[in-house]
PDB file of N, CA, C and O in Angstrom:
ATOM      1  N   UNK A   1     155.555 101.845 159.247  1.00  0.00           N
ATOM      2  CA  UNK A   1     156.734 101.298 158.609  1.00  0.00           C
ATOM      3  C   UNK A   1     156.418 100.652 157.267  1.00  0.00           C
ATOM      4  O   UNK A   1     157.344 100.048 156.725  1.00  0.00           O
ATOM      5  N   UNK A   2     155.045 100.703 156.557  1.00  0.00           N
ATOM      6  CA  UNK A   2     154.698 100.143 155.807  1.00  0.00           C
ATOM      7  C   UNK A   2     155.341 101.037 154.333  1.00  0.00           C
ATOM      8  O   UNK A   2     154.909 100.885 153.191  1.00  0.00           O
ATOM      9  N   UNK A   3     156.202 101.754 154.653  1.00  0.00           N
ATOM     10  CA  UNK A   3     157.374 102.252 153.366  1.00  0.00           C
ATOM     11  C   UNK A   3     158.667 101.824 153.252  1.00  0.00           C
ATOM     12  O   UNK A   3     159.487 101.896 152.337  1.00  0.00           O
ATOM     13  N   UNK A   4     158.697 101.317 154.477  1.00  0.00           N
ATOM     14  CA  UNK A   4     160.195 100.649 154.262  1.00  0.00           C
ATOM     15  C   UNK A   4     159.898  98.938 154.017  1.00  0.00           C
ATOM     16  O   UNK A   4     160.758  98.144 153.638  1.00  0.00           O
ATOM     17  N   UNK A   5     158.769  98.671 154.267  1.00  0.00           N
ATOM     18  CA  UNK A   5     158.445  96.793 154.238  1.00  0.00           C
ATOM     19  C   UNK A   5     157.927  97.176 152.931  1.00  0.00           C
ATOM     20  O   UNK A   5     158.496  96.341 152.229  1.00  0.00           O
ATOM     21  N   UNK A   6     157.187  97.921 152.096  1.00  0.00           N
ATOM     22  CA  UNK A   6     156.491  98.156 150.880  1.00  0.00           C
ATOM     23  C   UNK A   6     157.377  97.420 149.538  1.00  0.00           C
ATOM     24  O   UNK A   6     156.860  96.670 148.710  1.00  0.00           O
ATOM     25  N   UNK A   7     158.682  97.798 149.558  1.00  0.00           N
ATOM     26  CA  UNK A   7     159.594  97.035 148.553  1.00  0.00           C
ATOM     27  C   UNK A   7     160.364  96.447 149.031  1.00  0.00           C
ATOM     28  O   UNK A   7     161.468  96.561 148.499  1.00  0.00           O
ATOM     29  N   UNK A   8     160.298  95.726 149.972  1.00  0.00           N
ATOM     30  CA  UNK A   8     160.975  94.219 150.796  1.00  0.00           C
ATOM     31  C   UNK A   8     160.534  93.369 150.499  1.00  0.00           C
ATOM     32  O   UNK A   8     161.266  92.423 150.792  1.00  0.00           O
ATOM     33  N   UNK A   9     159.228  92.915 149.796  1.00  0.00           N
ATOM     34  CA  UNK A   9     158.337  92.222 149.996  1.00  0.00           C
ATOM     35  C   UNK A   9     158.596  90.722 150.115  1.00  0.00           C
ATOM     36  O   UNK A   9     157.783  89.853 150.430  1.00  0.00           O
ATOM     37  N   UNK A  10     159.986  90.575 149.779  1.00  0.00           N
ATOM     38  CA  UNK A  10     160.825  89.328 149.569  1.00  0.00           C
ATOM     39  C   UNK A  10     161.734  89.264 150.722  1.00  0.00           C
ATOM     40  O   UNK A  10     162.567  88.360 150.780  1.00  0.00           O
ATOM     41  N   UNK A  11     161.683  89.732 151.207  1.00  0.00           N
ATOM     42  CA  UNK A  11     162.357  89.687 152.565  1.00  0.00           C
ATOM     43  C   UNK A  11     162.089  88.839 153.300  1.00  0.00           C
ATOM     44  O   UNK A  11     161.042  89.190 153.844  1.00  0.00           O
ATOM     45  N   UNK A  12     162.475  87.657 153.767  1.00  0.00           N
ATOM     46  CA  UNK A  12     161.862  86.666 155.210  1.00  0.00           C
ATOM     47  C   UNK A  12     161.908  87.033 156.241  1.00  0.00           C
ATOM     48  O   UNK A  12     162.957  87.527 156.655  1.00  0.00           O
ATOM     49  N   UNK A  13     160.594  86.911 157.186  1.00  0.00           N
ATOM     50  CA  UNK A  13     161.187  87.348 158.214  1.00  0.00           C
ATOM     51  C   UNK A  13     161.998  86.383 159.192  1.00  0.00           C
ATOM     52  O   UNK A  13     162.633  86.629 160.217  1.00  0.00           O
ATOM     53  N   UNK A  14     161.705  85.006 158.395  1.00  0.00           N
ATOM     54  CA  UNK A  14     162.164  83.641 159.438  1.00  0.00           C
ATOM     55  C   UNK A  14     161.655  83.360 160.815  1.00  0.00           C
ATOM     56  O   UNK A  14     160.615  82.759 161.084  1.00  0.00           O
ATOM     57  N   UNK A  15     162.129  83.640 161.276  1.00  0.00           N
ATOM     58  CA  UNK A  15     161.276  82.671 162.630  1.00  0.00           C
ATOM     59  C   UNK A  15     160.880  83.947 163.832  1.00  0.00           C
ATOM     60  O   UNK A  15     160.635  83.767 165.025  1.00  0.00           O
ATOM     61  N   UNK A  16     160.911  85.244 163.082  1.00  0.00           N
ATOM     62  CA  UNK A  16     160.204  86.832 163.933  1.00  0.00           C
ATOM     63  C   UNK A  16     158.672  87.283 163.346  1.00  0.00           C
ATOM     64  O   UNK A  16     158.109  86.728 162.402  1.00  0.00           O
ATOM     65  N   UNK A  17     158.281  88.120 163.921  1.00  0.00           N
ATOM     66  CA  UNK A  17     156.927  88.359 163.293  1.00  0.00           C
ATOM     67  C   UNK A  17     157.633  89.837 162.800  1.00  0.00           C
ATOM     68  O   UNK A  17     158.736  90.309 163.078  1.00  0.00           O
ATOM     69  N   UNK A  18     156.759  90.254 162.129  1.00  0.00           N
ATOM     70  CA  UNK A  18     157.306  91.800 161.603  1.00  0.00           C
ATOM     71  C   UNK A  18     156.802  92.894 162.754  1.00  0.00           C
ATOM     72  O   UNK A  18     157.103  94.080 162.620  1.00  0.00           O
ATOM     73  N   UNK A  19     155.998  92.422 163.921  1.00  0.00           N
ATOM     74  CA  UNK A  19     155.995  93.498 165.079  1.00  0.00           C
ATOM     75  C   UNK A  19     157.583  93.687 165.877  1.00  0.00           C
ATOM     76  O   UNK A  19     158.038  94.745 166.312  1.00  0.00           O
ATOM     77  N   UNK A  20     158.168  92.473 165.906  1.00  0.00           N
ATOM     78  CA  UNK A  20     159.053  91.859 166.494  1.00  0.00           C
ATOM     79  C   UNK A  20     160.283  92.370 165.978  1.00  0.00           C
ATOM     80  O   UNK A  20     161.188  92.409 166.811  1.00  0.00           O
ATOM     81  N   UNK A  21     160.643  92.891 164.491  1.00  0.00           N
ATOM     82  CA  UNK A  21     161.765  93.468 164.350  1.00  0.00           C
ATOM     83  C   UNK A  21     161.316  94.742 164.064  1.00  0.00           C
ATOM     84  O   UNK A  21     162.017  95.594 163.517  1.00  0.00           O
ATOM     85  N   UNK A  22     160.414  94.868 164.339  1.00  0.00           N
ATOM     86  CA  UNK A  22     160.091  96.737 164.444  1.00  0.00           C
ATOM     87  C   UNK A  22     160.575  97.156 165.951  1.00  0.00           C
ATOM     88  O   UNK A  22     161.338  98.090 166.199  1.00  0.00           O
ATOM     89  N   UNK A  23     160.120  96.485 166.679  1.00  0.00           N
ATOM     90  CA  UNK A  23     160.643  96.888 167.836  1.00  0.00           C
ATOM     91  C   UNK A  23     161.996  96.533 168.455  1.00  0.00           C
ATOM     92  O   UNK A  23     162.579  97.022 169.423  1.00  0.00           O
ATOM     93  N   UNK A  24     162.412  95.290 167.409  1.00  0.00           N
ATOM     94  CA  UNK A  24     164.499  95.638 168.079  1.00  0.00           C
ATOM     95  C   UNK A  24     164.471  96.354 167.806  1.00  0.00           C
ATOM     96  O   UNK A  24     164.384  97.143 168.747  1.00  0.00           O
ATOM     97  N   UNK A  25     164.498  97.148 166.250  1.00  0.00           N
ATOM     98  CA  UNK A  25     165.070  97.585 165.651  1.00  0.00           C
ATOM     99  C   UNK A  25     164.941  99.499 165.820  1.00  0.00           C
ATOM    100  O   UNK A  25     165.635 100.428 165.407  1.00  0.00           O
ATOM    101  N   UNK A  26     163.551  99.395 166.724  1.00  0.00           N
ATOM    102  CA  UNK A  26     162.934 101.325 167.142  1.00  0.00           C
ATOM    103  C   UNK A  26     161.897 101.421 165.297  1.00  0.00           C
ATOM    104  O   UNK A  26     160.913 102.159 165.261  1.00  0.00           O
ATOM    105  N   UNK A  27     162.099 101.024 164.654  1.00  0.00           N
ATOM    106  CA  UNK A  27     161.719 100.869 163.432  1.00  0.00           C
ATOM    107  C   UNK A  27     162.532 102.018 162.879  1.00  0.00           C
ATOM    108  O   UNK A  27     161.956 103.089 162.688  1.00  0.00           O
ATOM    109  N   UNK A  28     163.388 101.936 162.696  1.00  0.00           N
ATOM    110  CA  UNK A  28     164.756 102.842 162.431  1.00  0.00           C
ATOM    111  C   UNK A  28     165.330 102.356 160.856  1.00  0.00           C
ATOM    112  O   UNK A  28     166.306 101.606 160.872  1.00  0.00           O
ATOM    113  N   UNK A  29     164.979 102.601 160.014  1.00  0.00           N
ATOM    114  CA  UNK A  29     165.252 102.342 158.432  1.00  0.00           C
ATOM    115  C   UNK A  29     167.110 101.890 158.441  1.00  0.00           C
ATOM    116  O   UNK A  29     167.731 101.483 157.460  1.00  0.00           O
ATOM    117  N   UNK A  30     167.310 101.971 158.939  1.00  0.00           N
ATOM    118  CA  UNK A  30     169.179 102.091 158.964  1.00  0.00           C
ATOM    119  C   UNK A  30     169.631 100.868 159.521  1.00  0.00           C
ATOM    120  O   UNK A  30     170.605 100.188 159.200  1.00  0.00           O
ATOM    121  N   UNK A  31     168.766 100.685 160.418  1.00  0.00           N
ATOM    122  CA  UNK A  31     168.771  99.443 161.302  1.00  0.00           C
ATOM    123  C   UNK A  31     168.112  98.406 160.331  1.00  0.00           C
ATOM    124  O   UNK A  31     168.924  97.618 159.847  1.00  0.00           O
ATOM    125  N   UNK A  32     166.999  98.267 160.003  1.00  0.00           N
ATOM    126  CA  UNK A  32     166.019  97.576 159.798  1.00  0.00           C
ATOM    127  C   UNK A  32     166.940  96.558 158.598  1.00  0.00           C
ATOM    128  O   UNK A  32     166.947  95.354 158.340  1.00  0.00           O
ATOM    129  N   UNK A  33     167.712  97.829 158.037  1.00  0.00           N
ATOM    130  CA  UNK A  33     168.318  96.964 156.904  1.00  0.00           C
ATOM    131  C   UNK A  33     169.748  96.430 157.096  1.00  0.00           C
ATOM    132  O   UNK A  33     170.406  95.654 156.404  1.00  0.00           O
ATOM    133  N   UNK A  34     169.954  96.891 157.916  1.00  0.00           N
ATOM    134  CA  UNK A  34     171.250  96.273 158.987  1.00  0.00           C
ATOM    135  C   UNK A  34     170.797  94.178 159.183  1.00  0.00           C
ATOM    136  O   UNK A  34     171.613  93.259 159.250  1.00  0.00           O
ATOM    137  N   UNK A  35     169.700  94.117 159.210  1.00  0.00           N
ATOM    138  CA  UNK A  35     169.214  93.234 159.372  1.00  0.00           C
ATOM    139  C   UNK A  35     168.893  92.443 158.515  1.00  0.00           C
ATOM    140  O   UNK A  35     168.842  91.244 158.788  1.00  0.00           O
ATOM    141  N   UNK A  36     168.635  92.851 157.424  1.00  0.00           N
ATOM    142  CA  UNK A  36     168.729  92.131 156.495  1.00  0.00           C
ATOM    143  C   UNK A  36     169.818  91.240 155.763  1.00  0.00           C
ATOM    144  O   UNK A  36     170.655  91.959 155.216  1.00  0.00           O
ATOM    145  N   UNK A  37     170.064  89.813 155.586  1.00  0.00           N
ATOM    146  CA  UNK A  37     170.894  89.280 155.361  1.00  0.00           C
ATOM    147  C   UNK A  37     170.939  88.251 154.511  1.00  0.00           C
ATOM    148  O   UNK A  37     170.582  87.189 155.021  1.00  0.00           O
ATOM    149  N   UNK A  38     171.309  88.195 153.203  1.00  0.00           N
ATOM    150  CA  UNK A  38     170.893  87.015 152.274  1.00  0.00           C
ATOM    151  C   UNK A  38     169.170  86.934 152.003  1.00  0.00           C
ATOM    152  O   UNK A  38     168.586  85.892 151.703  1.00  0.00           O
ATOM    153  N   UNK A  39     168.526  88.246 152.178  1.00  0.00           N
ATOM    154  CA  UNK A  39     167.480  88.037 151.889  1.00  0.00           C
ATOM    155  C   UNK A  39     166.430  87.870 152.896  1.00  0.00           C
ATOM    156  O   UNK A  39     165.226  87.972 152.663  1.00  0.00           O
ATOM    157  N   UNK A  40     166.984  87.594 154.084  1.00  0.00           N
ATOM    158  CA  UNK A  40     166.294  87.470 155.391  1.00  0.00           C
ATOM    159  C   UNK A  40     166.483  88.185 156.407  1.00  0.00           C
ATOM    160  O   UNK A  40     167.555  88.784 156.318  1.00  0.00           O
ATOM    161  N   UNK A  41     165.734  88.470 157.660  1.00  0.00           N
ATOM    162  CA  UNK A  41     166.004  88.828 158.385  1.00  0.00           C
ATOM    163  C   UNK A  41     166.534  88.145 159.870  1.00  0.00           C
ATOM    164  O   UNK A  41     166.086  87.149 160.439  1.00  0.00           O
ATOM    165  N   UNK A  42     167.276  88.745 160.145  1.00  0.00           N
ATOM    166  CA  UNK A  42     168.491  87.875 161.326  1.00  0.00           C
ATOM    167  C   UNK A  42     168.861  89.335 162.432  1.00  0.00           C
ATOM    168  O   UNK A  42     169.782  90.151 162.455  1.00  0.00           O
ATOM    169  N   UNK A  43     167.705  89.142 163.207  1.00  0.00           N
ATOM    170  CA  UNK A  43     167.969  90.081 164.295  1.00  0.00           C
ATOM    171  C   UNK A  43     169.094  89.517 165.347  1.00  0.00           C
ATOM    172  O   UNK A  43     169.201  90.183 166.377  1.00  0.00           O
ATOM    173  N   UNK A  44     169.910  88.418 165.220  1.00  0.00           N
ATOM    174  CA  UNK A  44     170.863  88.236 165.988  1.00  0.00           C
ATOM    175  C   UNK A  44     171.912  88.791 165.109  1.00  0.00           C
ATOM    176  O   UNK A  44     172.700  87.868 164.905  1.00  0.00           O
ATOM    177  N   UNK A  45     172.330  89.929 164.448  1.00  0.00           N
ATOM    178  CA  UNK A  45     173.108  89.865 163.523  1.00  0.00           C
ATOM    179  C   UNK A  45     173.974  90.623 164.508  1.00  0.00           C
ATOM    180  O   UNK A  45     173.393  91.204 165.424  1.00  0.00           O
ATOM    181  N   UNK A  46     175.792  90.711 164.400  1.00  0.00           N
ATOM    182  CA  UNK A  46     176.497  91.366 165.050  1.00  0.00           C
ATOM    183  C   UNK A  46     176.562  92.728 164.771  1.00  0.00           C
ATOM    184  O   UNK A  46     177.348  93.290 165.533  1.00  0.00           O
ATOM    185  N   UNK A  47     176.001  93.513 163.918  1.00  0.00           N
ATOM    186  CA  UNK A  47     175.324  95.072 163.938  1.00  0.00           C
ATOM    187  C   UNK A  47     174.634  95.488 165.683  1.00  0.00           C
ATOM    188  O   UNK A  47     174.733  96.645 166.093  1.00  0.00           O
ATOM    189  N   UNK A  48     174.167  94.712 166.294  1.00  0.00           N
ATOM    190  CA  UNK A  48     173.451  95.155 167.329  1.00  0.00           C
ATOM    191  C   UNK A  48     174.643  94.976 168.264  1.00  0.00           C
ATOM    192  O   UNK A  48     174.754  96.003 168.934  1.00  0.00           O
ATOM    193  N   UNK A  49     175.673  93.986 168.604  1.00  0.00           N
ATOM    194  CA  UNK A  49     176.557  93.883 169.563  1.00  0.00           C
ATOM    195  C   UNK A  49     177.755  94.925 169.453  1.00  0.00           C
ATOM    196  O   UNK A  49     178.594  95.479 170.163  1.00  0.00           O
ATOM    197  N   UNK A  50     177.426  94.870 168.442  1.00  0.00           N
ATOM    198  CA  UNK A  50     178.902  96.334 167.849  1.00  0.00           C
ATOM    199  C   UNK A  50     178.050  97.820 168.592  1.00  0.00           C
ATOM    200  O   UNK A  50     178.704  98.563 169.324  1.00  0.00           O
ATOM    201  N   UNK A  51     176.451  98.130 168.272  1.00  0.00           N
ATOM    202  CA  UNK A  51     176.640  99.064 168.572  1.00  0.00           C
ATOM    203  C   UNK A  51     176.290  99.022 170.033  1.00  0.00           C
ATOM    204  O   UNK A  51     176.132 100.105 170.596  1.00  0.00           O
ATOM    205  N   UNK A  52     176.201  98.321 170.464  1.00  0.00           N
ATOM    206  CA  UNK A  52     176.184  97.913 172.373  1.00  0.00           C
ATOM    207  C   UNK A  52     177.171  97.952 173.155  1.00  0.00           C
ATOM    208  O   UNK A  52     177.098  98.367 174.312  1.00  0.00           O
ATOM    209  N   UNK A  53     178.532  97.388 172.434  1.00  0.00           N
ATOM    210  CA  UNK A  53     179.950  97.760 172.367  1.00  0.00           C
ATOM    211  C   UNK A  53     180.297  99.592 172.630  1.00  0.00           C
ATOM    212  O   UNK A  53     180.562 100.182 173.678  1.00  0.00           O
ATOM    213  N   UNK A  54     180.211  99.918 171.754  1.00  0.00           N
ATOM    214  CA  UNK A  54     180.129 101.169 171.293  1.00  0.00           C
ATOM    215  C   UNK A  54     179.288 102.136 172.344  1.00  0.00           C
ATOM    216  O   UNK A  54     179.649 103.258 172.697  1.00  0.00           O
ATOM    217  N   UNK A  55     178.084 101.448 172.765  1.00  0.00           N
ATOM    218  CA  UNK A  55     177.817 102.644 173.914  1.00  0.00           C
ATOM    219  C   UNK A  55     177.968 102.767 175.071  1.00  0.00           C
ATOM    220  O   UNK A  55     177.671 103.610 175.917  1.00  0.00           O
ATOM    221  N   UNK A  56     178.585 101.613 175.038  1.00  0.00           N
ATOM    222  CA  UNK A  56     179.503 101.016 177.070  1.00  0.00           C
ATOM    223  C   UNK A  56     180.608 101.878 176.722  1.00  0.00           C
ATOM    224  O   UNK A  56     180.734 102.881 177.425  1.00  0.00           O
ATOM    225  N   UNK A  57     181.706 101.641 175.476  1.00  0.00           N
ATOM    226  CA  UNK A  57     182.304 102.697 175.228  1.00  0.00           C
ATOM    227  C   UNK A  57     182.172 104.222 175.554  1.00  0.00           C
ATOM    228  O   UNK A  57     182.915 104.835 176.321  1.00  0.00           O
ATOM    229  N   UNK A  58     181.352 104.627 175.014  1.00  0.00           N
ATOM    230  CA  UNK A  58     180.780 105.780 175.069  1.00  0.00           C
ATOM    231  C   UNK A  58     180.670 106.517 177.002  1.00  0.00           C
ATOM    232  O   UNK A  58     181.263 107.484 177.481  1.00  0.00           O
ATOM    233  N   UNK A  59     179.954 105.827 177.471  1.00  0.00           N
ATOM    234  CA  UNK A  59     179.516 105.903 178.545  1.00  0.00           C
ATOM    235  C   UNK A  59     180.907 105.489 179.608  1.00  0.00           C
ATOM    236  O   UNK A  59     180.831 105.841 180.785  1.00  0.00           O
ATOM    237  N   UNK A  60     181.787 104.955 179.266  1.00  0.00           N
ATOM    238  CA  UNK A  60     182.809 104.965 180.245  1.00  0.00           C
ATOM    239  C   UNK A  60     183.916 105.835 179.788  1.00  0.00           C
ATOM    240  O   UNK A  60     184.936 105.976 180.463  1.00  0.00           O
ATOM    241  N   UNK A  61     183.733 106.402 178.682  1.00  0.00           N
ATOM    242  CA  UNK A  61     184.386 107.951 178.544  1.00  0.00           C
ATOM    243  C   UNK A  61     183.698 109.151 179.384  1.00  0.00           C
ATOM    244  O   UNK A  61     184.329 109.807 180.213  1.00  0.00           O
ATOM    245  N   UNK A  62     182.043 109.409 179.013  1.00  0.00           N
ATOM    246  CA  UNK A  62     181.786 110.018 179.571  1.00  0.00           C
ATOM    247  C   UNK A  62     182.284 109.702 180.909  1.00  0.00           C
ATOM    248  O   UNK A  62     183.243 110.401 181.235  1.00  0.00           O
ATOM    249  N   UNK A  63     181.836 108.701 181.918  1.00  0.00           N
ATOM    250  CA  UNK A  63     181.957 108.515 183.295  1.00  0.00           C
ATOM    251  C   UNK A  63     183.560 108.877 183.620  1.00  0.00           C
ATOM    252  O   UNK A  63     183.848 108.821 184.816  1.00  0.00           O
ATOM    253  N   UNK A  64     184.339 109.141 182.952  1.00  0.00           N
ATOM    254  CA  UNK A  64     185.876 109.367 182.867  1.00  0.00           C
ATOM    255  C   UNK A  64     186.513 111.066 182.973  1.00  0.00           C
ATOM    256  O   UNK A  64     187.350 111.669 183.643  1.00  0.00           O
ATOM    257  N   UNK A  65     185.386 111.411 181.693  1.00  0.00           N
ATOM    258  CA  UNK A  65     185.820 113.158 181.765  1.00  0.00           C
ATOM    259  C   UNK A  65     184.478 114.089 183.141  1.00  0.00           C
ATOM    260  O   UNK A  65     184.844 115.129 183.689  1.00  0.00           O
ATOM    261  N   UNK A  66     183.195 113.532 183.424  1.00  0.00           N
ATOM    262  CA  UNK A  66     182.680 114.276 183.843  1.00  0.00           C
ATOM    263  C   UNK A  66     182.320 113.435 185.418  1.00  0.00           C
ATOM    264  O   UNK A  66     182.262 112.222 185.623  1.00  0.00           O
ATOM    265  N   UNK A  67     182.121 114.560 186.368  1.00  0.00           N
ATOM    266  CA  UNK A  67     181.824 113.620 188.084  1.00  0.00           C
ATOM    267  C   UNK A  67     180.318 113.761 187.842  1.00  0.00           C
ATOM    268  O   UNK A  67     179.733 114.584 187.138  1.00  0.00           O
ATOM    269  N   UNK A  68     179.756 112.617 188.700  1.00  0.00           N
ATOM    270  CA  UNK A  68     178.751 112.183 188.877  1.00  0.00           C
ATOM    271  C   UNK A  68     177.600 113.702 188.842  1.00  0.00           C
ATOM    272  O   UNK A  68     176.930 113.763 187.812  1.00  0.00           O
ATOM    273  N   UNK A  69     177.490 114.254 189.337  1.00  0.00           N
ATOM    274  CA  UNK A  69     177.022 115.752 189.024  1.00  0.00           C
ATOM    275  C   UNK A  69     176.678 115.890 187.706  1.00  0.00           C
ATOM    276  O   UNK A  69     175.522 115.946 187.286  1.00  0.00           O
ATOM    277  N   UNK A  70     177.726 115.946 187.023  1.00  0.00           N
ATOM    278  CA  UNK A  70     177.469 116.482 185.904  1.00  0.00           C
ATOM    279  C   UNK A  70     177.070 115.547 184.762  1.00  0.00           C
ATOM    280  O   UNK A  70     176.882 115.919 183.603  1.00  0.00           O
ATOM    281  N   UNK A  71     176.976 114.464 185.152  1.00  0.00           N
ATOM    282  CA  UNK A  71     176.354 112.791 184.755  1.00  0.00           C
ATOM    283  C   UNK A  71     174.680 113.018 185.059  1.00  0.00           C
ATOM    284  O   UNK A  71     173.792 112.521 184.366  1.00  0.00           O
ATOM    285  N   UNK A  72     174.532 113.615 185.884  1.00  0.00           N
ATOM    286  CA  UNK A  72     173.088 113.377 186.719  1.00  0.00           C
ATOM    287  C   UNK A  72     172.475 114.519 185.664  1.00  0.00           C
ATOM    288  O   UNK A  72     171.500 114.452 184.915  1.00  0.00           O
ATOM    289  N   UNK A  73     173.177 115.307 185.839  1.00  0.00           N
ATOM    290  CA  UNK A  73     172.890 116.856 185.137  1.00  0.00           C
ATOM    291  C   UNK A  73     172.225 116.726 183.659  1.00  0.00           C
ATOM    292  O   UNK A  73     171.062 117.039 183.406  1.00  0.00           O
ATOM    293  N   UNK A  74     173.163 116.213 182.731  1.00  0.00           N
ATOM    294  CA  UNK A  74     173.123 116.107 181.388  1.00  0.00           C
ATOM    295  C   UNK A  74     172.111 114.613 181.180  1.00  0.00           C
ATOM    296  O   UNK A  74     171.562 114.601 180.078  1.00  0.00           O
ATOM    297  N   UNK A  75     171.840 113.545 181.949  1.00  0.00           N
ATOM    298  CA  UNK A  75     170.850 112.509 182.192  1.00  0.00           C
ATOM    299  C   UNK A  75     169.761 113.174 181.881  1.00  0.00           C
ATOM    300  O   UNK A  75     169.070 112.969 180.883  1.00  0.00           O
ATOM    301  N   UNK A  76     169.538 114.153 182.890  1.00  0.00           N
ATOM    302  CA  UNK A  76     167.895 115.102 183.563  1.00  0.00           C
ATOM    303  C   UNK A  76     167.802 116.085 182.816  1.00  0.00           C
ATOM    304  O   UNK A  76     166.874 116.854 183.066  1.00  0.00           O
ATOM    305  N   UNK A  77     168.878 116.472 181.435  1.00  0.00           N
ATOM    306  CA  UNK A  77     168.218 117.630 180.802  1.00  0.00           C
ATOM    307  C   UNK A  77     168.394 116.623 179.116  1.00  0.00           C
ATOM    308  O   UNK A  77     167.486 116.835 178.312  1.00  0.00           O
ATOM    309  N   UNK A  78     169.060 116.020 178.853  1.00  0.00           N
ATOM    310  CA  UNK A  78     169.006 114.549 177.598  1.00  0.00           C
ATOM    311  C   UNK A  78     167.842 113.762 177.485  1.00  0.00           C
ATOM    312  O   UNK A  78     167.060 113.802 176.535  1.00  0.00           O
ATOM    313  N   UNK A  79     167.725 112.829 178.785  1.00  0.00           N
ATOM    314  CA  UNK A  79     167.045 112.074 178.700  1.00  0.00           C
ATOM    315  C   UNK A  79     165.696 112.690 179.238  1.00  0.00           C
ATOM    316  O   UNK A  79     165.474 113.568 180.071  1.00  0.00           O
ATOM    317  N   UNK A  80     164.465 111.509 178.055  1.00  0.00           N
ATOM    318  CA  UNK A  80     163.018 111.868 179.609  1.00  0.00           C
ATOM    319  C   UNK A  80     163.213 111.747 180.866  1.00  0.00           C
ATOM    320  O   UNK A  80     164.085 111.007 181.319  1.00  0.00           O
ATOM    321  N   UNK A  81     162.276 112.594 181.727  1.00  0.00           N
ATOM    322  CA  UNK A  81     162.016 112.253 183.052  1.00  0.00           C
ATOM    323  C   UNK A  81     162.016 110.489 183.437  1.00  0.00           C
ATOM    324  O   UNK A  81     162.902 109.885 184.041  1.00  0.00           O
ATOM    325  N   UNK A  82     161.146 110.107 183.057  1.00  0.00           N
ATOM    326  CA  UNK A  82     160.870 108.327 182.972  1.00  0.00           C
ATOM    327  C   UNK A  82     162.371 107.954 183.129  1.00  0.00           C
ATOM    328  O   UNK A  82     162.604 107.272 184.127  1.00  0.00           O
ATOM    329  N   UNK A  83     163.800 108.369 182.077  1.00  0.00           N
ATOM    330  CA  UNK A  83     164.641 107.268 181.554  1.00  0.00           C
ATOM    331  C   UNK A  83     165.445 107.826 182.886  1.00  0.00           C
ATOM    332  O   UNK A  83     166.074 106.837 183.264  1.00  0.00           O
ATOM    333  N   UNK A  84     165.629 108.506 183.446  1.00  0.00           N
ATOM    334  CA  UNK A  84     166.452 108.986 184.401  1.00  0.00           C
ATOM    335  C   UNK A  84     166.705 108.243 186.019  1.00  0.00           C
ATOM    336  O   UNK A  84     167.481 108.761 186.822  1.00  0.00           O
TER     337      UNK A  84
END
């Protein structure tokens, strides 16, 4: 991630270590700067509850149009073995 922290260099991280918002964040460039705020970084920022929102959403549509079958189905061929 040392291309996306490379011209941050002014960035605070405040009271996180920079392992620490690599891993909220997946080290996901889109995110990372989602986080950024006034110059700092603020991993409590409401970017993360919106998209947490958004995938309970998600997931109680799916659970709506498809039966458990086909939930299990698309889990075991989407997700890793492990996440299943």
């Amino acid at each position: 991630m040392d291309h996306w922290w490379k011209p941050k260099e002014m960035v605070g991280l405040g009271d996180y270590a920079k392992e620490e918002v690599e891993d909220v964040t997946g080290c996901i460039p889109w995110f990372l700067e989602k986080c950024v705020v006034q110059g700092e970084i603020h991993l409590d920022h409401g970017f993360f509850t919106e998209i947490y929102s958004e995938a309970l959403s998600f997931e109680a549509d799916i659970q709506k149009k498809m039966s458990w079958g086909e939930i299990s189905m698309y889990a075991t061929i989407v997700l890793p073995p492990r996440l299943c």
